[in-house]
Structures are given as C-alpha cells and as structure tokens.
DRENNUNU-538509 format. One record per atom (N, C-alpha, C): x, z, y. Coordinates in steps of 0.05 Angstrom, whole numbers, padded with zeros to 5 digits, always signed. Example, Ala and Ser with C-alpha at 12.3 -4.5 7.8 and 13.67 -1.06 7.14 Angstrom:
% residues 2
+00264+00156-00114;+00246+00156-00090;+00264+00156-00066;+00257+00142-00045;+00273+00143-00021;+00258+00157+00001;
% end
This chain:
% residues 384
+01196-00063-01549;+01204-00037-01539;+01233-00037-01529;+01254-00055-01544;+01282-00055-01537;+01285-00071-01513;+01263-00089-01513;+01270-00109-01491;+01264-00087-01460;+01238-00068-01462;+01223-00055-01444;+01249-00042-01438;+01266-00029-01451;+01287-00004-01440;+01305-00026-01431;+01312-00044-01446;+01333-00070-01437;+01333-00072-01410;+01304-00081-01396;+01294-00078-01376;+01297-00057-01354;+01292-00036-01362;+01295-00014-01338;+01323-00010-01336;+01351-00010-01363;+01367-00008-01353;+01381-00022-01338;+01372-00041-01341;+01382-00064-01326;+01366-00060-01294;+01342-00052-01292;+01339-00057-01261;+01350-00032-01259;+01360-00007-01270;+01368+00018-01262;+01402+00009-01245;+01413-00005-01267;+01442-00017-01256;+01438-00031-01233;+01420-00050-01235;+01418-00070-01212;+01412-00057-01176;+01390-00024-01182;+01378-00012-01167;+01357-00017-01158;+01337-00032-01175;+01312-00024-01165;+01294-00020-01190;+01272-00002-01178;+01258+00010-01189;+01226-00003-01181;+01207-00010-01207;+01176-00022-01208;+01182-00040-01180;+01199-00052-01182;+01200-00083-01161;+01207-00075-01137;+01208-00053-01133;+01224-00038-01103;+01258-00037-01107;+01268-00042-01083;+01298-00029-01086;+01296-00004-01078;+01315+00019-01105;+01323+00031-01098;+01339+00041-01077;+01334+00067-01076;+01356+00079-01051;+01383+00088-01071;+01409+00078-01064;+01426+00096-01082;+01434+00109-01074;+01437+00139-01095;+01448+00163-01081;+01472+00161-01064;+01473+00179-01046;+01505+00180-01031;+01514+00200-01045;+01536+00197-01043;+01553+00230-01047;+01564+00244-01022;+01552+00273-01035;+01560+00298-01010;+01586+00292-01007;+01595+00288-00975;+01619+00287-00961;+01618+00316-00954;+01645+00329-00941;+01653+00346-00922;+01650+00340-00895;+01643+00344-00879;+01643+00334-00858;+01677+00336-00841;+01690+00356-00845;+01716+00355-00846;+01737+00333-00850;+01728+00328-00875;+01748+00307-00893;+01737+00280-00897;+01714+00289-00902;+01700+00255-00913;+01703+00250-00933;+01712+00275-00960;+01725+00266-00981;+01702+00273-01006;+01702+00266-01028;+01682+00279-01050;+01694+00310-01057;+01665+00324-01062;+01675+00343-01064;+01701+00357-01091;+01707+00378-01087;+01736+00377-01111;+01723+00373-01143;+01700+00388-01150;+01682+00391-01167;+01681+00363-01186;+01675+00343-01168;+01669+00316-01173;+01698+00292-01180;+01715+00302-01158;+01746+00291-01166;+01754+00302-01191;+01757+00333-01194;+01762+00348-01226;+01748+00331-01247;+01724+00334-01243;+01705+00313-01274;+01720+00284-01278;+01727+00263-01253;+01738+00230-01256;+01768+00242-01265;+01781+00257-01266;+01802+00261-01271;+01801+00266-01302;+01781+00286-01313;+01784+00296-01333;+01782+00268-01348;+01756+00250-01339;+01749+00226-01352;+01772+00201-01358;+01791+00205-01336;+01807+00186-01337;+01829+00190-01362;+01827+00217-01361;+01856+00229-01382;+01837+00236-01411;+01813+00227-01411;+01800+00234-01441;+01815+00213-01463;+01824+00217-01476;+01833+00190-01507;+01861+00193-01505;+01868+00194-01482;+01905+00199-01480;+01918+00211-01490;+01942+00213-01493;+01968+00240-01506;+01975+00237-01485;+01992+00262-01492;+02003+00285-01467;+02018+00267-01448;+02039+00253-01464;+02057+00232-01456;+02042+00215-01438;+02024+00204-01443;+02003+00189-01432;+02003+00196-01402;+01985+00219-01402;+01981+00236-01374;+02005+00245-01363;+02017+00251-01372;+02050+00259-01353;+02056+00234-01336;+02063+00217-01345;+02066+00192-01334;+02041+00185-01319;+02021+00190-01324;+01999+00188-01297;+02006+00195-01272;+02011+00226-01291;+02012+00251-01269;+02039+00242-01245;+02050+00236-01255;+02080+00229-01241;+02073+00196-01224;+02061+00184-01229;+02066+00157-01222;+02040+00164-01199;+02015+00180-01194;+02005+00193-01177;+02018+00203-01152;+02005+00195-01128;+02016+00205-01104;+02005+00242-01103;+02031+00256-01090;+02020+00285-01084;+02006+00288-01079;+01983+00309-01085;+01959+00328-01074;+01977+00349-01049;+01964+00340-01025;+01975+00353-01007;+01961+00379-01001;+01974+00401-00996;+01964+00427-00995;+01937+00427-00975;+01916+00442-00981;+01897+00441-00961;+01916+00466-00941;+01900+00466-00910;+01918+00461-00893;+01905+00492-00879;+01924+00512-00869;+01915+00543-00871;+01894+00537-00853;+01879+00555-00848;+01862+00558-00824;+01864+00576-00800;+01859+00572-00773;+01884+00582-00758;+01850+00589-00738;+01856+00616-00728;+01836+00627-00707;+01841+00612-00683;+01821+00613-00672;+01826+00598-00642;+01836+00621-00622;+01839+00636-00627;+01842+00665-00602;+01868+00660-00602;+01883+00659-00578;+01906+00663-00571;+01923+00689-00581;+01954+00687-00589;+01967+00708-00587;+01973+00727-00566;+01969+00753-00567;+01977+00774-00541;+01998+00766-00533;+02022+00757-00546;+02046+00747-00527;+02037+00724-00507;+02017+00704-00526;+02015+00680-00496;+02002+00690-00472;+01978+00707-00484;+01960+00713-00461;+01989+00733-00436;+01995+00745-00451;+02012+00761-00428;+02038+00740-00408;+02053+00723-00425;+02066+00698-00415;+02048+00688-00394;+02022+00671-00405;+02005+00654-00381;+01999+00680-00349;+01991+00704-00360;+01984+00715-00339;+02008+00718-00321;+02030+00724-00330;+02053+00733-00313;+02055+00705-00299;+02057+00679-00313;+02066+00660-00288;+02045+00657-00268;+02026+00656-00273;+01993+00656-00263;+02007+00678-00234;+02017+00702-00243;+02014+00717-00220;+02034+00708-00207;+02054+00703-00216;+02084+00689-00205;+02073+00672-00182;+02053+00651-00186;+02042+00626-00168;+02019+00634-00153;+02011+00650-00155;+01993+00661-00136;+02009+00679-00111;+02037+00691-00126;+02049+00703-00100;+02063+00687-00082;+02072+00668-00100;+02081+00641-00083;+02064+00626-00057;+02041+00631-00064;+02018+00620-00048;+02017+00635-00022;+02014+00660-00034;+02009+00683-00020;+02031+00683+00005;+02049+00680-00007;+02077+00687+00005;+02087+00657+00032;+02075+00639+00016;+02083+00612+00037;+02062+00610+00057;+02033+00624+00052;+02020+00627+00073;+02023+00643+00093;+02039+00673+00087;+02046+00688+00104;+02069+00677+00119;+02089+00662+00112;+02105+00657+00122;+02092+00634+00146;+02073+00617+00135;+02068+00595+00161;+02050+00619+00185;+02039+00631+00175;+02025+00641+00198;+02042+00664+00213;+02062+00673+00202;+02086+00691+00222;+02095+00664+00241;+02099+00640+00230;+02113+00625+00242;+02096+00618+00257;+02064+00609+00264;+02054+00604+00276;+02055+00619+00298;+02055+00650+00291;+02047+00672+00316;+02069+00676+00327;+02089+00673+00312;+02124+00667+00332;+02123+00651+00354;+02104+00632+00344;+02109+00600+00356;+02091+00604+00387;+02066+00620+00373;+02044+00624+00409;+02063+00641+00417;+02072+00667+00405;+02087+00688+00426;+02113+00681+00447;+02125+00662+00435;+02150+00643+00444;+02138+00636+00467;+02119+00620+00463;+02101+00602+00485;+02088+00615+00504;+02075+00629+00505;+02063+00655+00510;+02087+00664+00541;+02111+00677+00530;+02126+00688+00543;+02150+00664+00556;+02154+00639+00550;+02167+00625+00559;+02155+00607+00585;+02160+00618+00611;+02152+00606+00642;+02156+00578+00626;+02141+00558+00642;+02128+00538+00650;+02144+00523+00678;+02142+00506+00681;+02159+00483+00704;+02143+00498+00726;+02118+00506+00730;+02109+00520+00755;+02108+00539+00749;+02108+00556+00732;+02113+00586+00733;+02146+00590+00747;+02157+00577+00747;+02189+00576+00759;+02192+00563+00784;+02172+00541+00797;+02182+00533+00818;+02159+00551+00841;+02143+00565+00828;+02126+00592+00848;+02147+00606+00864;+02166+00614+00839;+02189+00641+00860;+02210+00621+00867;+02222+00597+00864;+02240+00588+00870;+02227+00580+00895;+02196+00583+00906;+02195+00573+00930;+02207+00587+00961;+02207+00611+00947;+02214+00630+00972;+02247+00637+00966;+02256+00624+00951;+02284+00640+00942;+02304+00619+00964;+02329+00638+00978;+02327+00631+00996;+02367+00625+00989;+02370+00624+00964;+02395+00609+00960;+02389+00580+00944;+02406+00562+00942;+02404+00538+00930;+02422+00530+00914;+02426+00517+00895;+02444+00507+00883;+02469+00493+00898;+02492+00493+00896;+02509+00474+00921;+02534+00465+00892;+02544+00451+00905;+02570+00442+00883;+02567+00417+00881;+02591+00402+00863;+02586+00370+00853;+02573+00363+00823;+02558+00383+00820;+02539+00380+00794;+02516+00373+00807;+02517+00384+00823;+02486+00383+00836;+02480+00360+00854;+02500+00355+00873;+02506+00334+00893;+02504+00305+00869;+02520+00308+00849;+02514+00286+00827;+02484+00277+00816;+02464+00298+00817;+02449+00296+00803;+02430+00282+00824;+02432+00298+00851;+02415+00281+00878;+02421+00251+00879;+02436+00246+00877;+02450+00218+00882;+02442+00198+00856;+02440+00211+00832;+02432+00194+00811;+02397+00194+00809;+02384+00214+00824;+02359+00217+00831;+02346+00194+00839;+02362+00199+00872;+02360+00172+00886;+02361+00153+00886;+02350+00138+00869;+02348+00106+00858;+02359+00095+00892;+02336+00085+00896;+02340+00065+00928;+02361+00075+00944;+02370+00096+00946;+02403+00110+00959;+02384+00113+00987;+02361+00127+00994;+02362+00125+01019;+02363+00152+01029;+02378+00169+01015;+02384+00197+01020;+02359+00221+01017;+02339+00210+00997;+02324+00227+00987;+02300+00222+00966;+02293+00239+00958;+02280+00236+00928;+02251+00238+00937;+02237+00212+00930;+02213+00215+00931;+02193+00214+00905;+02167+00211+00915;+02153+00223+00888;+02151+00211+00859;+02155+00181+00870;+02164+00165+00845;+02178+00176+00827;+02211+00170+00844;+02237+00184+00831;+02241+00212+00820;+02224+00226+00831;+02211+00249+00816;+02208+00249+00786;+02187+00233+00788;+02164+00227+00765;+02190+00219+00752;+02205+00199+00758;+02223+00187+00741;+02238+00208+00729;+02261+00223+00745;+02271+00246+00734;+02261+00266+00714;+02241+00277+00719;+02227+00292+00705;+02207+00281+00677;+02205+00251+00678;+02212+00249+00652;+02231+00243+00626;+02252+00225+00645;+02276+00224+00632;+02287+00252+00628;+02285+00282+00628;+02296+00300+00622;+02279+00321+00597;+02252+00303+00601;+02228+00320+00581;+02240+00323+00558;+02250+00310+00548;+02264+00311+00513;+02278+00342+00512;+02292+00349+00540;+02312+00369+00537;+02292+00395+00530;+02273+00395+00546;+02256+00415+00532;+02233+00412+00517;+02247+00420+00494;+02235+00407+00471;+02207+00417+00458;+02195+00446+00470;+02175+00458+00477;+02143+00450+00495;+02161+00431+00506;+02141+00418+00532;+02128+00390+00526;+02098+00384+00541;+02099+00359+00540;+02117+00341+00541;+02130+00315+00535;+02145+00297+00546;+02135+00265+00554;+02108+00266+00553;+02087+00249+00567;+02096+00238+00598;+02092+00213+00599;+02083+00208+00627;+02068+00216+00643;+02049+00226+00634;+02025+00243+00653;+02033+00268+00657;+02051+00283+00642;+02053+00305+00647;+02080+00315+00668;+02091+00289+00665;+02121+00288+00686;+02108+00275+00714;+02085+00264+00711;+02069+00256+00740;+02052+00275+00745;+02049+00295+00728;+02035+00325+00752;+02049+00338+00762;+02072+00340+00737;+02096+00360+00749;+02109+00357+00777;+02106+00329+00779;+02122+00314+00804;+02103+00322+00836;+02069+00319+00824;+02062+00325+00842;+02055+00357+00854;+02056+00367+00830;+02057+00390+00837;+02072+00405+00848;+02103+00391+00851;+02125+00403+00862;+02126+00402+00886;+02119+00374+00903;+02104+00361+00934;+02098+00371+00930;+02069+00382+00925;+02057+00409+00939;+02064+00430+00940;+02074+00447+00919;+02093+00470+00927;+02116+00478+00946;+02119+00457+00948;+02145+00448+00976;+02141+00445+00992;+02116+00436+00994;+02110+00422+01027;+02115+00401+01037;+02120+00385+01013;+02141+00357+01028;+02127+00335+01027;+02143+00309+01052;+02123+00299+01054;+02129+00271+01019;+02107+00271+01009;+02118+00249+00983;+02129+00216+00987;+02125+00208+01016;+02134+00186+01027;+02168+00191+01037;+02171+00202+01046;+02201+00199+01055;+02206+00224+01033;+02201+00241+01014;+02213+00247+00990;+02238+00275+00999;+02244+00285+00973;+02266+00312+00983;+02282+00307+00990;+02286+00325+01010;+02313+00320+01017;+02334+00344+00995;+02363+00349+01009;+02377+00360+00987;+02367+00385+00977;+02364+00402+01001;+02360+00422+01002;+02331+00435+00979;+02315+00416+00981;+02286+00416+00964;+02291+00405+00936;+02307+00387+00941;+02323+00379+00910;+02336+00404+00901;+02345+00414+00905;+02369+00435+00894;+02345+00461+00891;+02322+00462+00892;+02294+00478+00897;+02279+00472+00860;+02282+00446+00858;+02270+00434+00843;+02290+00440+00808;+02318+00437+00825;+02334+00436+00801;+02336+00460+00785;+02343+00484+00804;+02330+00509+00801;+02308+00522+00781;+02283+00511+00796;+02263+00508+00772;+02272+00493+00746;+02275+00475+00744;+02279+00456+00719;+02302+00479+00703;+02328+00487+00711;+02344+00499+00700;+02323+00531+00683;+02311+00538+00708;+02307+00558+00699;+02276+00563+00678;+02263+00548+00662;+02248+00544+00646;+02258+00539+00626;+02279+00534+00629;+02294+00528+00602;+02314+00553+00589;+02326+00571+00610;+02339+00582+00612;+02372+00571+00607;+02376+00551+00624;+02404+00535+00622;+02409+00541+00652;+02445+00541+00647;+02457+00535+00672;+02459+00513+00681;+02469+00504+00702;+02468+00477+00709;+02492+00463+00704;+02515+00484+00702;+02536+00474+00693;+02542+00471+00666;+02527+00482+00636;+02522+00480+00614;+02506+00451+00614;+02483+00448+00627;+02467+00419+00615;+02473+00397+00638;+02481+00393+00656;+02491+00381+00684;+02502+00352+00667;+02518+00355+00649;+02515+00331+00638;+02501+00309+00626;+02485+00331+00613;+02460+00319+00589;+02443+00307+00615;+02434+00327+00634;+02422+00306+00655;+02430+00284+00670;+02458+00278+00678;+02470+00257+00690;+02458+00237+00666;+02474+00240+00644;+02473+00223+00621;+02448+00214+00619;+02427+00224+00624;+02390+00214+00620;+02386+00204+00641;+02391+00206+00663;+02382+00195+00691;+02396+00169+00693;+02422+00169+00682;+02440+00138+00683;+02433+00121+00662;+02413+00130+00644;+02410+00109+00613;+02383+00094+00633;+02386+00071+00614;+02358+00052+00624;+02339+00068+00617;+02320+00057+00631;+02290+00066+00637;+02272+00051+00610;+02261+00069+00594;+02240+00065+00575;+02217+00078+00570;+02196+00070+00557;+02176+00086+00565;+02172+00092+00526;+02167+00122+00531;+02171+00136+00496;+02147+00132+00479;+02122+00132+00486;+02095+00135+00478;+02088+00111+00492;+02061+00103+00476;+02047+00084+00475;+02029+00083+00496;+02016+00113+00494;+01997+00114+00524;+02016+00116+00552;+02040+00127+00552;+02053+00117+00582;+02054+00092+00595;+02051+00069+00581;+02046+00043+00592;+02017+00042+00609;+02007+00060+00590;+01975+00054+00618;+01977+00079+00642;+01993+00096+00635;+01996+00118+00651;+02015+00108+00673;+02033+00093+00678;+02049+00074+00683;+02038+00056+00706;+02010+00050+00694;+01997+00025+00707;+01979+00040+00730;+01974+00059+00722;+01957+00086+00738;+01974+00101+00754;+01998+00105+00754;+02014+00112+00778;+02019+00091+00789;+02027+00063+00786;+02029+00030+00805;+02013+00033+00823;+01981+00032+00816;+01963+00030+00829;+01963+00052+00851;+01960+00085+00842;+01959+00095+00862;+01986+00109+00873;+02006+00088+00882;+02027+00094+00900;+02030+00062+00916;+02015+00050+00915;+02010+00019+00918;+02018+00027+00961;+02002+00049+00970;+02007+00041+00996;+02013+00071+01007;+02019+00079+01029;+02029+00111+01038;+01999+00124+01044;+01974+00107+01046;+01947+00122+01046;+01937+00132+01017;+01950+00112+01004;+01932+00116+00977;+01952+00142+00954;+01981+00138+00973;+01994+00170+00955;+01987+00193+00971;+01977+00196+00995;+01971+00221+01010;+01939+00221+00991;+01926+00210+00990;+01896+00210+00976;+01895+00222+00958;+01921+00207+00937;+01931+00213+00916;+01940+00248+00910;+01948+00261+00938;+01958+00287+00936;+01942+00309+00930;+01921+00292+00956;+01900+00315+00956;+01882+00322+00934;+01877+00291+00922;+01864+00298+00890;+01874+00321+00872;+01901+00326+00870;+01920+00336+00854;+01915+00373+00861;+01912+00377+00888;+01920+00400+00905;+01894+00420+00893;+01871+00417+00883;+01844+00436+00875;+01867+00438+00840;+01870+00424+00831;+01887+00426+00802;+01901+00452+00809;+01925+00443+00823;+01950+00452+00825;+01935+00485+00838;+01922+00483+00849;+01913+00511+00848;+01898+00532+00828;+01880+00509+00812;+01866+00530+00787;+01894+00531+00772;+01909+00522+00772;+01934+00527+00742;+01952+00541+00756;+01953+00551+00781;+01970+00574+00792;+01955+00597+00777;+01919+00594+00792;+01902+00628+00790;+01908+00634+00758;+01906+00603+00732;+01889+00610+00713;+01914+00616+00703;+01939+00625+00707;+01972+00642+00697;+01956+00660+00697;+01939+00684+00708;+01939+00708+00708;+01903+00717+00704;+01895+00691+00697;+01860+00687+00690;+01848+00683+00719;+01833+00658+00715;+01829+00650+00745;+01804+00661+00738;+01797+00692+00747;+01771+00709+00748;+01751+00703+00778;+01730+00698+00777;+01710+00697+00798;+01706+00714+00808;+01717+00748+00812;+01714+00762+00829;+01740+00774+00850;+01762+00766+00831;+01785+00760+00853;+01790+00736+00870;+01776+00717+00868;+01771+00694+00875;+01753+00695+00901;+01733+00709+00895;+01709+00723+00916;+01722+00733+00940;+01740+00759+00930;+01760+00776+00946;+01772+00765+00961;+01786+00749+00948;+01802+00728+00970;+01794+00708+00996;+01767+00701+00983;+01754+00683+01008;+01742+00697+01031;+01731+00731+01013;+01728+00739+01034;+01749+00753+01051;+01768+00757+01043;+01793+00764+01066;+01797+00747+01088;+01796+00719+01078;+01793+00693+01093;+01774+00691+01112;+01748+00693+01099;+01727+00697+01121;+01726+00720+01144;+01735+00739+01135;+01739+00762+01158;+01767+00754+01184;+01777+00746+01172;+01803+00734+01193;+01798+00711+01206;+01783+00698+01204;+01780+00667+01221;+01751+00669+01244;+01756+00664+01256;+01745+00665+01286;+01721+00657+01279;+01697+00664+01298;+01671+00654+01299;+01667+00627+01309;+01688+00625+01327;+01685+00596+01341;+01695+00577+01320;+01717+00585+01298;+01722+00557+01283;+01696+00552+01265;+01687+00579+01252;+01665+00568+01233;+01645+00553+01253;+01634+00561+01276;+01620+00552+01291;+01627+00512+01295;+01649+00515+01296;+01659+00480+01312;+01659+00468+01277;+01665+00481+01260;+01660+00466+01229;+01633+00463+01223;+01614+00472+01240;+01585+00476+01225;+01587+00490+01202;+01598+00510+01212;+01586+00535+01186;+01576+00558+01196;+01563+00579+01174;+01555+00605+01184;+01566+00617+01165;+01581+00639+01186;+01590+00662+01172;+01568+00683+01160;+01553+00683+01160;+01528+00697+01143;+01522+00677+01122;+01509+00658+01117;+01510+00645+01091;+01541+00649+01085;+01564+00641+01084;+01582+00649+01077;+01584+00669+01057;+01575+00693+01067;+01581+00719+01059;+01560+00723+01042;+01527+00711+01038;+01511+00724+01010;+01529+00697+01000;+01534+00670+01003;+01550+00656+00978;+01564+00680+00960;+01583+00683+00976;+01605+00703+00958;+01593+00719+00942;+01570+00732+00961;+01559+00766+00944;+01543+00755+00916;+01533+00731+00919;+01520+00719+00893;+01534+00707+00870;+01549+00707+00875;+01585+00695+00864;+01586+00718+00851;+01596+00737+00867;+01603+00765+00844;+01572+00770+00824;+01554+00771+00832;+01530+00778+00808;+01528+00758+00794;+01547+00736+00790;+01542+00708+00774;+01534+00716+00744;+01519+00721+00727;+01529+00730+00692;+01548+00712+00684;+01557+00719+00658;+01572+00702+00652;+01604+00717+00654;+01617+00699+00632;+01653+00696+00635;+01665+00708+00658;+01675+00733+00662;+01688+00734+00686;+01720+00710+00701;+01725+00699+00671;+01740+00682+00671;+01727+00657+00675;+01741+00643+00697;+01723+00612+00711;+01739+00588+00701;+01725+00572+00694;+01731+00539+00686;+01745+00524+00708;+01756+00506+00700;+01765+00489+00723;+01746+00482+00746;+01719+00472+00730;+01697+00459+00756;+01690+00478+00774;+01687+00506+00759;+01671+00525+00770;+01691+00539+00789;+01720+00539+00785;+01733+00539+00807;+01733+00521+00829;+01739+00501+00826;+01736+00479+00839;+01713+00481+00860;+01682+00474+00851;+01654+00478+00850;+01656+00512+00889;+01666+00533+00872;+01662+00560+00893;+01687+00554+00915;+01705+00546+00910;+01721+00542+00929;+01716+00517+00956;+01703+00500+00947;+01694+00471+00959;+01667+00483+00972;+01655+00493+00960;+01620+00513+00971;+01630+00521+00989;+01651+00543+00994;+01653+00566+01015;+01666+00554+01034;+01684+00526+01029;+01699+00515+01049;+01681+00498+01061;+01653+00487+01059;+01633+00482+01078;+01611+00502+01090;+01605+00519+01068;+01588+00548+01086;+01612+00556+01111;+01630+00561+01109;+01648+00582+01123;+01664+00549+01151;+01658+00518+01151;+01668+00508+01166;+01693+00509+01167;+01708+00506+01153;+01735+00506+01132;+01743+00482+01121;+01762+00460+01122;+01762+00449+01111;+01781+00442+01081;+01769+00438+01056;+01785+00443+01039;+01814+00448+01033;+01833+00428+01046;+01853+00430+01041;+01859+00455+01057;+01865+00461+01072;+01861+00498+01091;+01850+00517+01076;+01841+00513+01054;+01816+00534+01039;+01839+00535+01009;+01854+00508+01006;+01863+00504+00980;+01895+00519+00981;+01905+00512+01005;+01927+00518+01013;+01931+00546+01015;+01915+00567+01035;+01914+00588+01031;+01909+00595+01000;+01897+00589+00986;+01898+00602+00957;+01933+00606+00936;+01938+00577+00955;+01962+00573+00941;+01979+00587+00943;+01986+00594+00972;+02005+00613+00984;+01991+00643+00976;+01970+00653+00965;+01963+00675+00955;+01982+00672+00929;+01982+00652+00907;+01985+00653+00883;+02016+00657+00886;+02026+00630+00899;+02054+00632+00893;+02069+00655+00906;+02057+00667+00929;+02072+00698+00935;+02065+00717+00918;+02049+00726+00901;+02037+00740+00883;+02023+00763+00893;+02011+00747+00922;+01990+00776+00932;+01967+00773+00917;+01948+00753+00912;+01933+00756+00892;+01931+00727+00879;+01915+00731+00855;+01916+00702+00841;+01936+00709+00819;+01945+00689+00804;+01963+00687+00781;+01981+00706+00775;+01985+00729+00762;+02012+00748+00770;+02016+00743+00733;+02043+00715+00731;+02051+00713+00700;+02061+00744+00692;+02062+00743+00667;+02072+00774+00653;+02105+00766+00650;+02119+00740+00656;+02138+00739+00654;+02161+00738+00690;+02132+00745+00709;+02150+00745+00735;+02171+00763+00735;+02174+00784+00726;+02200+00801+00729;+02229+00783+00714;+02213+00773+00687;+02237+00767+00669;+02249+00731+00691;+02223+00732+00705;+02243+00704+00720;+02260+00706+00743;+02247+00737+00754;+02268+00742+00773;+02290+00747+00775;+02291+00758+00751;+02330+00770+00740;+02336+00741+00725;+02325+00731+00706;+02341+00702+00704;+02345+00686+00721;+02327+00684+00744;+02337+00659+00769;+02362+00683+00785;+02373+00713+00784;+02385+00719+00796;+02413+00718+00780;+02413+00725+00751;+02425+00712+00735;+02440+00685+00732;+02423+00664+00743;+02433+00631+00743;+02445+00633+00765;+02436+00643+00780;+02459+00643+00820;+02485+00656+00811;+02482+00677+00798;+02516+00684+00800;+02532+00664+00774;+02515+00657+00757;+02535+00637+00740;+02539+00609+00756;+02523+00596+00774;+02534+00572+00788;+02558+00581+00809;
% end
C-alpha cells in the first residue's frame, strides 16, 4: 500500500498520471502585467516568512527590491483645454490656406487684367501706321545704324528679326522666342508696306521704334541705351528650340522668291490677329466682303472668273452658319479665300483690304485699349 501511494506521488511530482503525461496547471496571468495574481504572491510571501523572527523578516524586508506603486488609471478622452488648443491652431492653418489661395488667384486675375489691357507689338504698330510724326534725334539715328548690320542704309527683314529679338528680354511680359520675333518682323513688312528685300528705310524704322517704345510704355530716351547695349552684344540664341527656328528662317530667306512666298504665307495670319483684337466674328466679316463686293466692277469679277451672284448667297449662308459667332483661325482663313475666288478677287487684294479695314479701325479689331494708345503715342512725341 506504501509503495502504491509511493508511486502516485512520485508520478504526481514527475507529472504523469496512469502512464499519460500530465498537463500542468498554468497560473492565471493578467494580461496587463503577466504577473501572478496578488492573492498568490501574498500566500509565497507569508510562506517564506513562516519560522522567522521579526528580525529575520525586517532584514528580508529591507534587502527586497521596492514594490512599485500600481500605476493610476488615466481616461483616454482628452482635456477641454487640449481639445480647444488643437481646434484653434487647426483653424489658424486652414485660414492660412484659405488666405494663400486667395492671394494666388488675385494675383493671377491681376496678372490676365494687366495683360488684358497692355497693347501688344501690333496693337501699337496699327496706329503708328498712319501717325504722321516720327521719331528724329541721335538716339534714334544710333539705333538705325546699329540695326543695319551690312551698313547698306536700311533694315531688312532679317535684321529685323535680329533686333526684335535681341530686345525681347526688355519686355518681360512678352514672348522672347525666336518665332515670335520672326512674326513680329513679318508682320511689321506687312503693315508698312515695305519691300522685305531692300528693307526700311529711316523713316519706317523710326515707325517701328515707335511701336516698340510704345508697348512698353518707355521713352526712347529713358531705354535708348538698354537697346544700343543689346543690339551691340554678340548674337546668341536663348532657348533651345531657336536653333531649329533659326534653321527655318535660313531656309526660307535662302532667295528674294522664296521671302516674298514667305510673306504672303504670313499675310491671312497677320490679318486674323488684327480682326481677333476685337473678336474675329463671321458676321462682321460678311459685312465687309460685302461692301467689297458692291464696289468692284462687273468686268473685274467677270475677267477673274467669278460671279457676283454666287458671291452674294456665299456670304448670305455665312451669316446663317450655326455655331460660335466668334471664328477660328481656319474658318477665317477658309471664308475669306472662298469669296476671293467666287467674287474673282485675288487673295492678297481680298487680304489687304481687310487689313486696311482693321488697322484704320473702320471695321475689324477695335482693341479696348485704342484710346489709351492714342494719348500715350501723343504723350511719347512731346517727351522725344
């Protein structure tokens, strides 16, 4: 019988039970702590200090590391002071937002309205075409002469091009592209009338300078330097695409057929960007051709192969067009080129008259800033 209990206590110690291993108990953790519960620490404590004197346990007690305080318990809800702190900066950075957005978009609408109301290199050389004083002095005489590359007493369309981009930087508003100082150039020959092979003479120079001064709103005696100074520095090209732009004016100035070719391409442009200053609309456009058609003889439409009756439903179907009263480049282009073969007209005659409509301001383009250019270009004459 002693051996039988001998036995079980022994497999009880060892842990197993009728030839199985036991499972041994775990002890309940906290999930918190991981620690036994206090219940269970109190009992090994009591056990450890059972047989002792006091003396005994003091010296336990003391040679024992601290029981550290269990640790308060703290709500997760924020204090009303923080919540009111976070909200105030919260709103602080939202007006910030608020505030830097309003500021870019005033600046933006500054920026179209500026633009908007600031003439253009051909919104200025329209009235400088008929204006019937010129610049004179040794600012100006300086500037012809530094124009004149080859010295052969006048500025041609090259040297144009050249000038008018060496000065692009000054207005700092504007393209400063090579392509855009090679329309400007051609669009000036055509507003002038001149021929682009033998180039301006003074008088058309001092036409030109005019314009340039007055887009900017400079005197000529205020920037007269800054321009000498740009026209005498070597020749560089600023942008990457002017080298092919570069290679595209070589080509077509190569012979005196291929820059007159060159003009006429330019001349349907240089007219939609006169009309489209004042909205190049398809029924003032109409108006115009037919003023044209009523004034030109039966015998010319006749010797052009045209009829003045097809002519005239073109037009009338033109006005019932649906659509945009405001016309695209092609579709300008497109009714103007139509009516100059119905009507026996030949384009450039068809393009030209438009032009001299726009730039006198009988119809076509009327900028909202023609008054403010007429008192500034009258303005710049009495300061030269």
């Amino acid at each position: 019988m002693q051996s039988i209990i001998h036995q079980v206590s022994l497999n009880g110690r060892l842990g197993f039970q009728n030839g199985r291993q036991a499972k041994t108990p775990q002890p309940i953790l906290r999930p918190d702590r991981g620690k036994a519960p206090r219940s269970v620490i109190e009992d090994e404590a009591r056990t450890a200090h059972k047989g002792k004197t006091i003396t005994e346990q003091a010296i336990d007690a003391s040679q024992s590391p601290p029981t550290r305080p269990a640790r308060p318990y703290t709500h997760w809800f924020p204090s009303l002071s923080k919540v009111v702190v976070c909200t105030a900066i919260a709103i602080s950075q939202m007006q910030r937002v608020w505030q830097s957005r309003k500021d870019k978009k005033s600046d933006e609408e500054s920026t179209k309205k500026t633009a908007a109301q600031t003439p253009d290199l051909m919104d200025c050389a329209r009235w400088i075409t008929n204006a019937e004083s010129i610049i004179e002095g040794a600012d100006a005489d300086a500037l012809f002469a530094a124009a004149d590359v080859n010295g052969d007493g006048r500025v041609d369309l090259l040297e144009l091009m050249r000038a008018v981009y060496k000065w692009a930087p000054l207005a700092t508003t504007r393209d400063d592209s090579l392509a855009a100082a090679r329309d400007a150039a051609l669009d000036l020959f055509l507003l002038l009338g001149a021929d682009p092979i033998r180039g301006l003479d003074r008088k058309q120079f001092s036409k030109f300078l005019q314009a340039w001064c007055l887009q900017g709103g400079w005197g000529l005696k205020a920037i007269s330097d800054d321009l000498l100074r740009l026209l005498r520095a070597p020749d560089h090209l600023r942008h990457a695409e002017d080298k092919e732009t570069a290679e595209g004016i070589e080509a077509a100035a190569a012979t005196p057929a291929a820059v007159q070719e060159w003009m006429e391409r330019r001349r349907p442009d240089l007219v939609f960007n006169l009309w489209a200053g004042g909205g190049a609309g398809r029924a003032p456009l109409c108006d115009a051709l037919s003023w044209l058609l009523a004034h030109v003889s039966e015998e010319s439409i006749q010797a052009g192969g045209g009829s003045a009756a097809a002519a005239r439903r073109f037009l009338a179907a033109e006005r019932l067009r649906p659509g945009s009263p405001d016309m695209a480049r092609l579709d300008f282009a497109f009714l103007a080129q139509r009516f100059a073969e119905l009507a026996g007209q030949s384009k450039r005659e068809v393009n030209d008259y438009l032009m001299a409509l726009a730039v006198n301001g009988i119809m076509g383009a009327q900028p909202p800033t023609s008054t403010v250019l007429r008192k500034d270009m009258a303005n710049q004459l009495q300061q030269e």
